[in-house]
C-alpha positions in Angstrom: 9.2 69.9 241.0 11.4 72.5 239.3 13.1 72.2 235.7 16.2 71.3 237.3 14.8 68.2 238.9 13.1 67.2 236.1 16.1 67.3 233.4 18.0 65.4 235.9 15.5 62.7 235.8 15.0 62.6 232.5 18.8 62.2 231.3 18.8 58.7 232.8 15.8 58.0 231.9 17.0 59.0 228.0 20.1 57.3 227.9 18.5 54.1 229.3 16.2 54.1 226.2 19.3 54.7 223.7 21.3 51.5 225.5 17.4 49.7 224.7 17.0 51.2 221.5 20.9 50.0 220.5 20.5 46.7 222.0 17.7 45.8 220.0 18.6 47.2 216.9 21.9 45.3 217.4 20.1 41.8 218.1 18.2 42.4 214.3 21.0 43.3 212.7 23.2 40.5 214.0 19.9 37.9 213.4 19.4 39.1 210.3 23.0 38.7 208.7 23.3 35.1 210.6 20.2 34.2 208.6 21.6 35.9 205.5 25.1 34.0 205.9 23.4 30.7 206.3 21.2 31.3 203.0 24.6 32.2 201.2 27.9 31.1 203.1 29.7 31.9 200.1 29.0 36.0 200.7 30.1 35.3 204.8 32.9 38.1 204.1 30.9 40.8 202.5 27.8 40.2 205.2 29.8 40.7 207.7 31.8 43.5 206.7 28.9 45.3 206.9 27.5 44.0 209.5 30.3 45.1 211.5 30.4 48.3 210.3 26.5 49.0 211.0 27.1 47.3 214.7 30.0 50.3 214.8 27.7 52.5 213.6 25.0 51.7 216.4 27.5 51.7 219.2 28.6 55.4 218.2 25.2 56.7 218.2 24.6 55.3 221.9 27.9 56.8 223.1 27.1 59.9 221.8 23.8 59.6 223.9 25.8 58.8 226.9 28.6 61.9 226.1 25.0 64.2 225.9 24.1 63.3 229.1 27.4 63.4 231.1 27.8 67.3 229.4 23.8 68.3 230.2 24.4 66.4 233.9 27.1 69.4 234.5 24.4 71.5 233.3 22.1 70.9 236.2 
């Protein structure tokens, strides 16, 4: 199998692992600020403004990923 072969394998393979790695981290941090708002529903707002902005945050990271492997696909 050449190099070639191999990078186009692994691409997928990579950006399959960033959607996995995003959708978990997104199921903590959405459990863990539900858990935190029911604790203190008088801090709902500030919770989740953040929260929101961390989800955002996550979400960029795992379109980056994608972008990488759409610009390394024309590569190969």
């Amino acid at each position: 199998m050449d190099a070639g072969a191999l990078v186009g394998l692994a691409l997928p393979l990579g950006v399959g692992l960033a959607a996995i790695g995003s959708g978990v981290g997104l199921g903590q941090a959405v459990g863990k600020a539900m858990e935190a708002i029911a604790r203190q529903p008088e801090a709902a707002d500030k919770i989740q403004t953040a929260m929101i902005i961390g989800a955002a945050l996550i979400e960029a990271l795992t379109i980056y990923a994608l972008v990488v492997v759409f610009l390394l696909m024309g590569k190969v």
